[in-house]
TORTI-113749 format. One record per residue (C-alpha): residue in one letter; x, y, z. Coordinates in pm, whole numbers, padded with zeros to 5 digits, always signed. Layout:
BEGIN
AXYZ;...
END
This chain:
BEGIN
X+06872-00516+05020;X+06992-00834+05206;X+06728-01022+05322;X+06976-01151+05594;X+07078-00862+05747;X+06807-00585+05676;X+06875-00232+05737;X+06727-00155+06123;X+06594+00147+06270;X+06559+00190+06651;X+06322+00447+06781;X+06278+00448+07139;X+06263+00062+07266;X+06154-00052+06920;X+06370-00174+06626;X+06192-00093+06238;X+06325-00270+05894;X+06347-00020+05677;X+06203-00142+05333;X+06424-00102+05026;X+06142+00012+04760;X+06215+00203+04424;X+06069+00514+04623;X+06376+00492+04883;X+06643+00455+04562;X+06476+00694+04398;X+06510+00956+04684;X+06889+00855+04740;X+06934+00945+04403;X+06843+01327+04473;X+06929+01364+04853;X+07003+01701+04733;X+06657+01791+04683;X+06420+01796+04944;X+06169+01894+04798;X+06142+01572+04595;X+06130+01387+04932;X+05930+01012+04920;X+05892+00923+05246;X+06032+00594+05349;X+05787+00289+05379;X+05839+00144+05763;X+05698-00223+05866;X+05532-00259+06165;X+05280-00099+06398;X+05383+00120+06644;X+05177+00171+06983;X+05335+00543+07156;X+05039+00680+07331;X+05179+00667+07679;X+05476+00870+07492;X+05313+01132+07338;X+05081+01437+07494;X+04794+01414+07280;X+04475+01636+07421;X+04108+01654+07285;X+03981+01945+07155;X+03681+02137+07230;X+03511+01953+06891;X+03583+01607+07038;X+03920+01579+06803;X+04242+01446+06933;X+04545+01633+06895;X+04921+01675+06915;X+05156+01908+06871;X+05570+01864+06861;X+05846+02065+06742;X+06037+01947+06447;X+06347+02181+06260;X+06207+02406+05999;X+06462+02307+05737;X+06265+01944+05724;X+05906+02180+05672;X+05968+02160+05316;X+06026+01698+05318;X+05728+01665+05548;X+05486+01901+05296;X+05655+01710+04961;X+05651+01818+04614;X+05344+02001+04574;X+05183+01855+04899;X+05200+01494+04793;X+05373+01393+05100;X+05179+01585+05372;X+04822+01468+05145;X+04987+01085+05107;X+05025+01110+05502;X+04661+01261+05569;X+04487+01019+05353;X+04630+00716+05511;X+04619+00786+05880;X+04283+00984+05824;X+04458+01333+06045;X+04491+01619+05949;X+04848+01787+05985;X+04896+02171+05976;X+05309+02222+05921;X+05445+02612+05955;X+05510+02790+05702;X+05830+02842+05586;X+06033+03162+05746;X+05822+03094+06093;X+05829+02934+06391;X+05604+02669+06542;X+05498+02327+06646;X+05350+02086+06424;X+04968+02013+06486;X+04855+01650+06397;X+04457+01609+06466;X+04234+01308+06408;X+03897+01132+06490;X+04097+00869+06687;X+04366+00895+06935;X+04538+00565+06740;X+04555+00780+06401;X+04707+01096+06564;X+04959+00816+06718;X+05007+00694+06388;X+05070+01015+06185;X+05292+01177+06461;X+05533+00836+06447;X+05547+00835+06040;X+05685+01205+06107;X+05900+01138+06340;X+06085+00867+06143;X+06070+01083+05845;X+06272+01345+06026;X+06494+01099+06182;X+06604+00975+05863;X+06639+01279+05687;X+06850+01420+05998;X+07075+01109+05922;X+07123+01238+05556;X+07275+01595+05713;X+07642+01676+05790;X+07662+01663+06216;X+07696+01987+06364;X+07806+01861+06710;X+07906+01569+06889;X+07935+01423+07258;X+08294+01397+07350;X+08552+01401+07602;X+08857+01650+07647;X+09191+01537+07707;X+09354+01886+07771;X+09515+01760+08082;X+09910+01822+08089;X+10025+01445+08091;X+09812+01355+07750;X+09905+01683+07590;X+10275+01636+07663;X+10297+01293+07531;X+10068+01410+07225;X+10305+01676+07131;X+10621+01445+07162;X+10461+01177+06941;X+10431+01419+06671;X+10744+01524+06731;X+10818+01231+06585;X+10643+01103+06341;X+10702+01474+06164;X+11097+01513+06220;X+11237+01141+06276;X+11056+00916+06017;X+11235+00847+05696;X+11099+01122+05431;X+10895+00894+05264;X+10696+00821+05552;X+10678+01126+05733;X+10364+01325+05750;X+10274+01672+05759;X+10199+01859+06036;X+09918+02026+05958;X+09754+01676+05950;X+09743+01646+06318;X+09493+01723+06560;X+09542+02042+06759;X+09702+01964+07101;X+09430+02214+07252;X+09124+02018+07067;X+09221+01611+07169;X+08942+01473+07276;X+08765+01149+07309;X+08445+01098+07052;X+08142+00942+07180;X+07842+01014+06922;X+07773+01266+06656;X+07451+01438+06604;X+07276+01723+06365;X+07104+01928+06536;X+06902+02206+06306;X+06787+02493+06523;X+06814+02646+06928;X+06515+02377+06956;X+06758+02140+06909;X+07060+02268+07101;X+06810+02288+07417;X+06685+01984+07384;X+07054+01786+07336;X+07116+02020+07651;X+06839+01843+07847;X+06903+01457+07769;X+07307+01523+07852;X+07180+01631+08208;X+06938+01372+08193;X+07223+01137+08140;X+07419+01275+08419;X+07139+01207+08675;X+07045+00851+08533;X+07379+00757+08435;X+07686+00872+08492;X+07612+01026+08828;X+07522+00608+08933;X+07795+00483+08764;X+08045+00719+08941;X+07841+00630+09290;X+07884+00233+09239;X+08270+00231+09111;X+08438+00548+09215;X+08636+00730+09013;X+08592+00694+08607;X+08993+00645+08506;X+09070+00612+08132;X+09401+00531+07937;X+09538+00598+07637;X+09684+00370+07441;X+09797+00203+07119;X+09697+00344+06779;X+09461+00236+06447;X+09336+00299+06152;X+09050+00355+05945;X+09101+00187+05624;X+09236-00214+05592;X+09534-00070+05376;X+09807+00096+05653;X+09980+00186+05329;X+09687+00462+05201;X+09537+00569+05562;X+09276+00882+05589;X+09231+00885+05979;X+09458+00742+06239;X+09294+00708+06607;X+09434+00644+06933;X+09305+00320+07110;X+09069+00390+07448;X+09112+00161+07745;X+08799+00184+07922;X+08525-00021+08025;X+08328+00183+08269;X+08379+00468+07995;X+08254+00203+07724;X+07944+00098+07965;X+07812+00456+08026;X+07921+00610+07599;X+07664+00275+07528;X+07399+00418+07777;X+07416+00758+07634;X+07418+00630+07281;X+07104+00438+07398;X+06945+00734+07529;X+06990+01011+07246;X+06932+00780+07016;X+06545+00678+07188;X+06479+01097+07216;X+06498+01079+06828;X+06843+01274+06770;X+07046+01013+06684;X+06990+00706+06466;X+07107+00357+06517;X+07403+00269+06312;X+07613+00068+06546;X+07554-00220+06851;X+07815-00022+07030;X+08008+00296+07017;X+08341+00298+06907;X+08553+00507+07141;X+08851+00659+07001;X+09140+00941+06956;X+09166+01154+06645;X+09524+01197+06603;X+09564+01236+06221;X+09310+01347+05975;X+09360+01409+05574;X+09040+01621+05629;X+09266+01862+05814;X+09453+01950+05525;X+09120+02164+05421;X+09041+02313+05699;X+08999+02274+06089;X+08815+02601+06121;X+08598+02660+05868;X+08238+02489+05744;X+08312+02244+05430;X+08091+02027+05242;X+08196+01650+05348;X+08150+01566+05002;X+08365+01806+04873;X+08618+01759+05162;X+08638+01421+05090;X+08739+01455+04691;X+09036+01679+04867;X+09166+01399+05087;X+09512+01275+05026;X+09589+00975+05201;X+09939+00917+05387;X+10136+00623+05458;X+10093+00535+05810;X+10284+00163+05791;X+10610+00311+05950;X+10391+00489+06213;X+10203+00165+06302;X+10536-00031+06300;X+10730+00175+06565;X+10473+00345+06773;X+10164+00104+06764;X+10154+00050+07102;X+10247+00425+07178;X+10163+00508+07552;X+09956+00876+07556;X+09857+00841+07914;X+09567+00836+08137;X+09331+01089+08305;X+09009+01071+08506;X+08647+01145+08386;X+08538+01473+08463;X+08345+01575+08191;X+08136+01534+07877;X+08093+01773+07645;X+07803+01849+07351;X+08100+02017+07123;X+07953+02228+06834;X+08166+02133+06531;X+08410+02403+06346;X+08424+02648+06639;X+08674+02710+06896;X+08603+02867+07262;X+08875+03142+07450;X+09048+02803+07623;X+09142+02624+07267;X+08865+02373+07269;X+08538+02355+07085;X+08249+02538+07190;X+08028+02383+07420;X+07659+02364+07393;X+07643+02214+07686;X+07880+01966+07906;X+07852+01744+08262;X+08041+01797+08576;X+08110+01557+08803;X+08408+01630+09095;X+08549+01297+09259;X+08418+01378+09612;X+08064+01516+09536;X+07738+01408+09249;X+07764+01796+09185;X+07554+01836+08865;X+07561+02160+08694;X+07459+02224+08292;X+07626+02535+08129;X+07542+02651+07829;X+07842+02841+07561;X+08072+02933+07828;X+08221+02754+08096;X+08491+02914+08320;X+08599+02701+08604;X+08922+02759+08691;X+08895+02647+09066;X+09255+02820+09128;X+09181+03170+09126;X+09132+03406+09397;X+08807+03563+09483;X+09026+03919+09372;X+09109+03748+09067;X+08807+03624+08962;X+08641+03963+09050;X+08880+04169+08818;X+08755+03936+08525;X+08386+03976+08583;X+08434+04373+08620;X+08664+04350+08282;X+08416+04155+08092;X+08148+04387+08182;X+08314+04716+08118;X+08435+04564+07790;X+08087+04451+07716;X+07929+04782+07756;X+08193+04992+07574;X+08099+04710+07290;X+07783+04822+07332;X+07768+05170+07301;X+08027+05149+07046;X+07833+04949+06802;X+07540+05227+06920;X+07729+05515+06780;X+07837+05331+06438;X+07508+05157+06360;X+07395+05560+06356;X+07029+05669+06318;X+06718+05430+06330;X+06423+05435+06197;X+06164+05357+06474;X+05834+05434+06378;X+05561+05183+06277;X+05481+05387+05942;X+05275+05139+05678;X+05262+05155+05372;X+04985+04942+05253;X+04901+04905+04927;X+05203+05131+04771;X+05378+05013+04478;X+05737+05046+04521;X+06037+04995+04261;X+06390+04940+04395;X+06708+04876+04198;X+06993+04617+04276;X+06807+04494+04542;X+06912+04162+04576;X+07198+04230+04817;X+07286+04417+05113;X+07075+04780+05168;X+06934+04701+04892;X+06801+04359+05007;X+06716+04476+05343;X+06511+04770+05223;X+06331+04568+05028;X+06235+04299+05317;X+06136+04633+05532;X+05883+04774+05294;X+05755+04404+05208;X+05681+04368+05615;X+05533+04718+05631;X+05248+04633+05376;X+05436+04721+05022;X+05430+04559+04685;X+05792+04571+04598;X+05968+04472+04296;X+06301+04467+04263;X+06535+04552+03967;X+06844+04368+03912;X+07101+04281+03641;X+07128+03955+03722;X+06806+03752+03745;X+06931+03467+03946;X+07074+03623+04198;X+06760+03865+04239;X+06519+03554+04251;X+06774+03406+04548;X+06698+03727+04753;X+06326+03713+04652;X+06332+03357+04779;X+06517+03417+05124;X+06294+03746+05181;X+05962+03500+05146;X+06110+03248+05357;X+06222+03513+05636;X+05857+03748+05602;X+05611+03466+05493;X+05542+03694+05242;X+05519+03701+04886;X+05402+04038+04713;X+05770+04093+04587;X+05830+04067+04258;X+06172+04045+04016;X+06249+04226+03699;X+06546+04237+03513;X+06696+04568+03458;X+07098+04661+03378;X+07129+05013+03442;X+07483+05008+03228;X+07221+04949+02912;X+07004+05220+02782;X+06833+04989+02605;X+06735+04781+02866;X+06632+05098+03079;X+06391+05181+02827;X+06253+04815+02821;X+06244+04796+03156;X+06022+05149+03136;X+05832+05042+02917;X+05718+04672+03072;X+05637+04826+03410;X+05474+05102+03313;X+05224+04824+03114;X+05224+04614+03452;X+05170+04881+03697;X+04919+05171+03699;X+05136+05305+04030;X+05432+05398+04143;X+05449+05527+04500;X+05831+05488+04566;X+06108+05476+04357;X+06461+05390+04530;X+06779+05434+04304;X+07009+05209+04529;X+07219+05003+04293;X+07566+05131+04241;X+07942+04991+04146;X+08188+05159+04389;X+08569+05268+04278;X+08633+04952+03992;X+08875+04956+03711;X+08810+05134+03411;X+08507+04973+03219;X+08269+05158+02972;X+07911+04993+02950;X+07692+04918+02663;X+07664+05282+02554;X+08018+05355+02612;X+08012+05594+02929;X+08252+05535+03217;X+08068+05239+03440;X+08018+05426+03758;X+07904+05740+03597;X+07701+05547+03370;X+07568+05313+03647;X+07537+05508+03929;X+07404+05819+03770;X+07317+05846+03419;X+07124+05492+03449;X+06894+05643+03721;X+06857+05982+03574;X+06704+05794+03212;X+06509+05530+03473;X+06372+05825+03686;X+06302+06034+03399;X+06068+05751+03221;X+05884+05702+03505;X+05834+06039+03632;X+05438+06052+03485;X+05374+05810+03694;X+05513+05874+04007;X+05278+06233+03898;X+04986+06007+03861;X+05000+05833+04181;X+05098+06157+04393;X+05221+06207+04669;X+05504+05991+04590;X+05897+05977+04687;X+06216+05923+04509;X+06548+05826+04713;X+06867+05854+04533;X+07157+05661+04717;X+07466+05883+04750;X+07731+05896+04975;X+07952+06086+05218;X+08208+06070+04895;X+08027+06313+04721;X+08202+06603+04885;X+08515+06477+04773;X+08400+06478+04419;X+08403+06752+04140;X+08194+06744+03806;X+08473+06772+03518;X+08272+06971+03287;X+08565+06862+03019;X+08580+06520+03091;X+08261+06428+03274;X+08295+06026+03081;X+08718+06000+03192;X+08758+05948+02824;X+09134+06152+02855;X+09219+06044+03198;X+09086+05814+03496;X+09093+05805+03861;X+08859+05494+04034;X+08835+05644+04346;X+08749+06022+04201;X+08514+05845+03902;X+08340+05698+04227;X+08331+06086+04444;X+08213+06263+04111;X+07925+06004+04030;X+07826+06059+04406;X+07833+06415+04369;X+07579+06358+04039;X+07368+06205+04250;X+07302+06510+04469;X+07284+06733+04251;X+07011+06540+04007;X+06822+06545+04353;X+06823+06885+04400;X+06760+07004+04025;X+06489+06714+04049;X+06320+06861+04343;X+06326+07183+04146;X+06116+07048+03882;X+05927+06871+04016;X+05807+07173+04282;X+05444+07141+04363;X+05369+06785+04185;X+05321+06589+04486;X+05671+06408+04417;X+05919+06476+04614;X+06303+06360+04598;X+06550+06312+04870;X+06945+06231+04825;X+07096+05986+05112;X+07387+05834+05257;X+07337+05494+05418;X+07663+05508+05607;X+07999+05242+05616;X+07777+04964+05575;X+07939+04582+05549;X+07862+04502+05225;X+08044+04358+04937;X+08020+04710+04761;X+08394+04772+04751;X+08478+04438+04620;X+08642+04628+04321;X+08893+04777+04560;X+09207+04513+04465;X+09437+04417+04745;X+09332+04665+04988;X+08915+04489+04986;X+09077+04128+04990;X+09260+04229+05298;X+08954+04383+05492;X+08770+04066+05345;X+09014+03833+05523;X+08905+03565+05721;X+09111+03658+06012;X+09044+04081+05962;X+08689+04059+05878;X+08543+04021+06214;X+08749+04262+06361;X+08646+04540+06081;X+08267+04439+06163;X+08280+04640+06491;X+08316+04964+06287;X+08087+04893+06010;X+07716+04913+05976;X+07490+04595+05899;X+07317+04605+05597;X+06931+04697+05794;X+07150+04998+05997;X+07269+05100+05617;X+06858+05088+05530;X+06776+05278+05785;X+06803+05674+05647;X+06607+05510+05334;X+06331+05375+05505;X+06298+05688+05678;X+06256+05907+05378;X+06073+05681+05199;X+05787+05652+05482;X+05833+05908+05714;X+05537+06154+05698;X+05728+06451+05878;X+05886+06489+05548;X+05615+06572+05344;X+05695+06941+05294;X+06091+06850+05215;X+06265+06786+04930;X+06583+06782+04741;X+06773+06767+05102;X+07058+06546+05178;X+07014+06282+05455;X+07209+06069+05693;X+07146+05875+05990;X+06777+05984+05972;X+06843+06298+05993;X+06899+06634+05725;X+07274+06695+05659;X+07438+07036+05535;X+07562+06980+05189;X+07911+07140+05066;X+07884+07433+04907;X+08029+07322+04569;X+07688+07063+04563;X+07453+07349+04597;X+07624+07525+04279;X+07254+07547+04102;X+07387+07671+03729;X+07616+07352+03716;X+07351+07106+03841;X+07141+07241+03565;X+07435+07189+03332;X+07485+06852+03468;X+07129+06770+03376;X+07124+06911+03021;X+07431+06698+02971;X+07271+06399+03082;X+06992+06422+02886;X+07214+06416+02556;X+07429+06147+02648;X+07122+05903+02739;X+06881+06065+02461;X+06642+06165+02660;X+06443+06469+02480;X+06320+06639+02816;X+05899+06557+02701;X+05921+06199+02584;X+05661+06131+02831;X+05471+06462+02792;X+05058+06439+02644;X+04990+06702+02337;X+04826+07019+02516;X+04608+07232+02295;X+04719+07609+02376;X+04407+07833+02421;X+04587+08042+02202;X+04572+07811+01905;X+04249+07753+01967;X+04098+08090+01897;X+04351+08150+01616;X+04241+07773+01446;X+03922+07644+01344;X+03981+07331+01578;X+03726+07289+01847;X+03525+06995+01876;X+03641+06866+01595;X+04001+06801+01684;X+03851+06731+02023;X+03671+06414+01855;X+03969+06286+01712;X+04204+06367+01989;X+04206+05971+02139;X+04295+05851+01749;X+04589+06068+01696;X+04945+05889+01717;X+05270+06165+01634;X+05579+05978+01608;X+05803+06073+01889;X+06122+06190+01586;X+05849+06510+01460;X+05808+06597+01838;X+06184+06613+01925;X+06281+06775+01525;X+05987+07057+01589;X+06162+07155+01916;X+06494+07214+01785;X+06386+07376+01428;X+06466+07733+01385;X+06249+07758+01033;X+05861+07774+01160;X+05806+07919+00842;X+05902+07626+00601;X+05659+07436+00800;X+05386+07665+00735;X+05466+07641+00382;X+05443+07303+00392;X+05119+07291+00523;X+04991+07537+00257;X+05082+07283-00001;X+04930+06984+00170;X+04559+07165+00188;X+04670+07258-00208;X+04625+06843-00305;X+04315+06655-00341;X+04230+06452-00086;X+03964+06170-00115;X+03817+05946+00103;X+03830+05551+00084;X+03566+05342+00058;X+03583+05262+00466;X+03589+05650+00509;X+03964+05678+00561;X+04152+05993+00446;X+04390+05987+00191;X+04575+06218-00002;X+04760+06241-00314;X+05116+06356-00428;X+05216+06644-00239;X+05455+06935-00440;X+05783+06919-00142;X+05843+06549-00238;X+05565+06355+00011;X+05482+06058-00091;X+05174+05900-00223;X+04998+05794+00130;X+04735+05491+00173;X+04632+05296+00456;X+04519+05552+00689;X+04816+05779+00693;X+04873+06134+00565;X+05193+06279+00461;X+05174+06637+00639;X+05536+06776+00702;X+05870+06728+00623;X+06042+06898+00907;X+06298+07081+00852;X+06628+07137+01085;X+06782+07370+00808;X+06723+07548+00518;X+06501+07258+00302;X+06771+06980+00441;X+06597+06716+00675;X+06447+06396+00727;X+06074+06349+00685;X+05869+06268+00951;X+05486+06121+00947;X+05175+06231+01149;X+04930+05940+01140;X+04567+05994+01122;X+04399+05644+01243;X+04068+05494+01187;X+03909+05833+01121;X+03537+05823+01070;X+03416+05892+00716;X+03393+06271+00684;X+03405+06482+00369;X+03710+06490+00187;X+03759+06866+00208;X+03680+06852+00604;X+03934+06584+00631;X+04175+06748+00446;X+04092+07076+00657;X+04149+06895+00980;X+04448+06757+00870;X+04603+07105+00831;X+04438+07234+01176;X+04636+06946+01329;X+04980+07022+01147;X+04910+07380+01227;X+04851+07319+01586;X+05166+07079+01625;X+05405+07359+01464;X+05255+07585+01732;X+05224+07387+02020;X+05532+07255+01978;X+05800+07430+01903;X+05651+07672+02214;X+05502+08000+02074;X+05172+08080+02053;X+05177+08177+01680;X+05482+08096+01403;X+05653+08339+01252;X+05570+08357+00889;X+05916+08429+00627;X+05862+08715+00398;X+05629+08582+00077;X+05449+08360+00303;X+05061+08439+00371;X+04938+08355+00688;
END
């Protein structure tokens, strides 16, 4: 810092050094970061109360309260509370901040009416620096569009584009639109409608104390024009070029205002006096007029222009004059229906009155048309307006109105960090739910998570990582949440790829059949026992109107021979359907029930797989205009939310919905023998046996025919079958060589370990010797005496008799043959007793 000439900040009447400590360098070192914020250290003492409405409270405490943006919440609170605790301690207050997503005033209260003075002024210059640190969003200016200045605008162009030598000569896209010339005052960032409203206030505040006495005492304001300059000292390598203002009533009343904004707290002192000037040619404008940039990456795009030839002929170039009329707060990057920026607000003063008017966004004043005229344009805007209105009724479709909770319901939704998805999710978080949501990509899921919290308040949402093109990673996901969670009230298959170029995933199926169906048939199917357990529970399946454009291609259901994106998309649409209705089937009188729905033409970035024809809609310039006839994202939600919560359909399911309502499926959906087929085929493509998640049932008739009883009943908890025997006894056709098998294991001699654990020795089909609690019982056989062995394993049985071990070990083989492979007694082969 230079002792000499400090760095000064004015608020109010009152001028602070700002103290260059290693906590200031430190936080200019990660200005991106606010939440590593270190509050400035500020000399001097600062004595507001006749500024500030501070009350006392009914408990003898002082207090204030005073609105500050939201986005500086998370500065004012620091990392981990350091800040807001560093503040408390040392001004002995205590300050309550909003939380983050909400609205509200800041409360600062205190045991003295000097330490509530103290704490809210530390704030306040906290904020005021950090608003110094953002880009401006509007500034204070003055409009030139009068036809003299405009003229003489566009001829000066004219010719610095067409008549300077080529190697001076700048492009036109550099200069200022004619429509947008304007005089610059002051910039300002303001963060939030708070803001905005209060910027409006002090500009009419101004007028009355200003302007309005100014234009009383010397008449009419007149301004010229003339002369141009530079930004940089080098005319050879210029970014800017400004015309010159001739003004000094202009200059007396832009330092007043300066004065004034800057003492409400929106500004900060940078300058002893504003510098009034013309934007004429920008580098900047070689980005972008239009759209929002970074500054800092604007500024790495600059290319300076050579602006010595400029400066040498037309230095003293003569734009015009014009008379003051009007100051505008301008937002930045917008443009109104007359050319020129948007105004927040703006001043009116006519030469023979002290009129004062403040008009917010709009401003139509075009003193020259008829009463007729101006009538037809008020009727126009209105009709327009209301068929706006209605039209945007009829797309947005169906809502979901009713105030149905759902409190303490665990709910599971896929690709929710983005569009329905997202906004489902935020829905059922506000209604009471815990909600996780299941996403490919972790860091995008965790941005959603984050912007739902800081929208709700609330934080009982939860991320998982789950890519529904993996089987593997299904089954881990399964597996993880069904450890985490002991209920699962609603599952919502939303995530989806729509019409994209030919991809296979991990497991090699097409990508839309593979994401959009077969992923949520293997999820749905792992996590159906639970949805059981925690009945009455819902599943939504996402569809879409496309499905009766689709056809299941029983010969080519994976496109391995040929491939269509737009018909991959239909037919993986149509499988959603139809697993909803053969769903519903099975699941009839479970308490789960499963609906199929179609959110609607929603605006999401969905069809970004769509080539040309999605970069078109997704055009700057079309983009707006294709908004009118698409759904938002929380329209899209709305037929979800209303099966997952509405109680009217409790009796329903396997129905097709849209718009919150039941819609008639086509007829080829309701075919019942291919949906079946459909589902059988799924199951072999993922590997899903169809009882994966099934418990062992003792049938009664095995229990009369067996001597099992309480004994197998006492081991029941410490029997483990490995999941391979299950799915090999379903699909043998040779119950006999099992039985056989079984009469050879009770053949060997078992004996019991020391620790009471049954063993057995070498069994005659080729078993192996067995130790460590386990028992070689059956090799199962898929053909004649040609398959792979499989292990039942007996663990930490209680020390019984050898022979009654080895007795209950057959019961149990004898019992699995039966109950599992589904009849109530096995056949027994010729030569075989029973």
């Amino acid at each position: 810092m230079d002792v000499l000439s400090p760095q000064l900040m004015w608020i109010g009447t009152r001028c602070y050094r700002v103290n260059q400590t290693k906590a200031t360098a430190q936080l200019e070192s990660v200005s991106d970061q606010p939440q590593t914020y270190v509050e400035e250290d500020m000399y001097g003492e600062d004595d507001r109360e006749e500024e500030y409405d501070i009350e006392v409270t009914n408990h003898g405490k002082y207090q204030t309260s005073f609105h500050v943006p939201s986005a500086f919440y998370a500065m004012i609170i620091g990392a981990k509370g350091q800040t807001r605790q560093r503040l408390e301690a040392e001004t002995k207050v205590q300050i309550r901040v909003p939380k983050q997503g909400t609205t509200g005033d800041i409360v600062v209260t205190g045991s003295t009416r000097k330490s509530v003075v103290v704490a809210r002024s530390r704030i306040e210059l906290m904020v005021i620096g950090a608003r110094n640190k953002q880009q401006f969003t509007h500034f204070l200016s003055v409009p030139l569009s009068v036809p003299e200045v405009t003229k003489r605008f566009l001829d000066f162009r004219h010719k610095v584009v067409s008549k300077l030598p080529r190697a001076f000569s700048v492009d036109q896209s550099l200069f200022q639109q004619p429509d947008k010339l304007h005089i610059t005052l002051c910039t300002m960032s303001l963060m939030d409608n708070q803001d905005r409203a209060n910027a409006a206030q002090i500009l009419l505040d101004c007028q009355e104390s200003i302007i309005s006495p100014t234009l009383k005492e010397n008449g009419p304001l007149e301004i010229r024009v003339r002369g141009l300059e530079y930004m940089n000292d080098d005319p050879h390598s210029v970014d800017v070029l400004y015309a010159k203002i001739e003004s000094p009533a202009l200059q007396t009343v832009a330092d007043q205002i300066y004065e004034y904004f800057t003492a409400k707290g929106l500004m900060q002192r940078k300058y002893e006096q504003v510098k009034l000037h013309v934007t004429l040619i920008n580098s900047l404008f070689r980005v972008s007029q239009a759209e929002i940039v970074n500054e800092k990456v604007a500024e790495r795009k600059r290319i300076t222009f050579d602006a010595s030839e400029i400066l040498r002929l037309y230095g003293e170039f003569d734009f015009g004059s014009l008379v003051l009329n009007e100051i505008h707060l301008s937002q930045r990057f917008s443009t109104s229906c007359t050319g020129y920026y948007e105004a927040t607000a703006s001043t009116t003063d006519e030469l023979d009155t002290t009129h004062q008017s403040v008009t917010f966004r709009r401003q139509f004043r075009e003193s020259s048309r008829t009463d007729n005229m101006m009538l037809s344009v008020v009727i126009g805007v209105v009709v327009a307006v209301l068929t706006y209105k209605l039209a945007r009724l009829i797309i947005e479709g169906g809502q979901f109105r009713k105030n149905t909770r759902c409190v303490g319901k665990v709910i599971l939704i896929t690709g929710g960090n983005t569009g329905i998805g997202k906004e489902t999710a935020r829905e059922l978080l506000k209604r009471g739910g815990k909600v996780y949501i299941a996403c490919r990509s972790l860091e995008r899921a965790n941005e959603a998570r984050n912007d739902i919290v800081a929208q709700t308040g609330l934080s009982d949402i939860h991320v998982r990582e789950l890519d529904l093109a993996s089987i593997e990673s299904i089954r881990n996901f399964a597996k993880r949440f069904l450890e985490e969670e002991k209920r699962l009230d609603l599952l919502i298959n939303n995530a989806g790829v729509m019409a994209c170029p030919k991809a296979l995933t991990k497991d090699g199926f097409e990508q839309q059949l593979g994401v959009n169906h077969l992923g949520h048939f293997l999820l749905t199917n792992l996590l159906l026992d639970r949805l059981k357990a925690s009945a009455p529970s819902r599943i939504i399946n996402l569809s879409s109107l496309a499905h009766k454009y689709g056809k299941i291609n029983r010969k080519d259901l994976n496109s391995e021979h040929s491939y269509n994106q737009v018909t991959a998309y239909c037919q993986s649409k149509l499988a959603n359907v139809m697993f909803t209705r053969e769903l519903a089937k099975r699941l009839r009188d479970t308490g789960v029930n499963a609906y199929a729905v179609h959110p609607g033409t929603v605006d999401t970035d969905l069809p970004r797989h769509m080539g040309s024809l999605f970069f078109l809609f997704d055009h700057k310039l079309v983009k707006p205009l294709l908004r009118v006839a698409f759904k938002t994202p929380l329209s899209g939600a709305q037929t979800t939310l209303y099966t997952a919560l509405d109680e009217d359909l409790q009796e329903e399911s396997g129905n097709y919905y849209a718009d919150c309502r039941e819609q008639k499926l086509s007829k080829y959906a309701c075919n019942d023998e291919l949906a079946l087929w459909l589902w059988e085929e799924s199951a072999r493509m993922t590997g899903f046996s169809g009882n994966e998640n099934e418990p062992l049932q003792i049938p009664a008739e095995v229990e009369d025919m067996c001597d099992i009883g309480n004994l197998f009943a006492s081991f029941r908890d410490r029997l483990v079958v490995a999941g391979s025997l299950r799915t090999a006894l379903k699909t043998s056709d040779s119950t006999s060589r099992l039985m056989m098998v079984v009469e050879e294991v009770e053949d060997s001699n078992p004996v019991a370990d020391e620790d009471g654990t049954a063993t057995t020795g070498k069994v005659d089909t080729g078993g192996t010797t067995a130790g460590d609690a386990t028992v070689p019982i059956v090799n199962a056989l898929s053909g004649r005496w040609k398959a792979d062995p499989f292990v039942v394993v007996l663990v930490e049985l209680p020390a019984v008799d050898a022979t009654e071990a080895m007795v209950l070990v057959v019961d149990v083989a004898f019992w699995l043959a039966t109950a599992t492979v589904g009849t109530p007694y096995p056949a027994v082969d010729e030569g075989v007793e029973e």
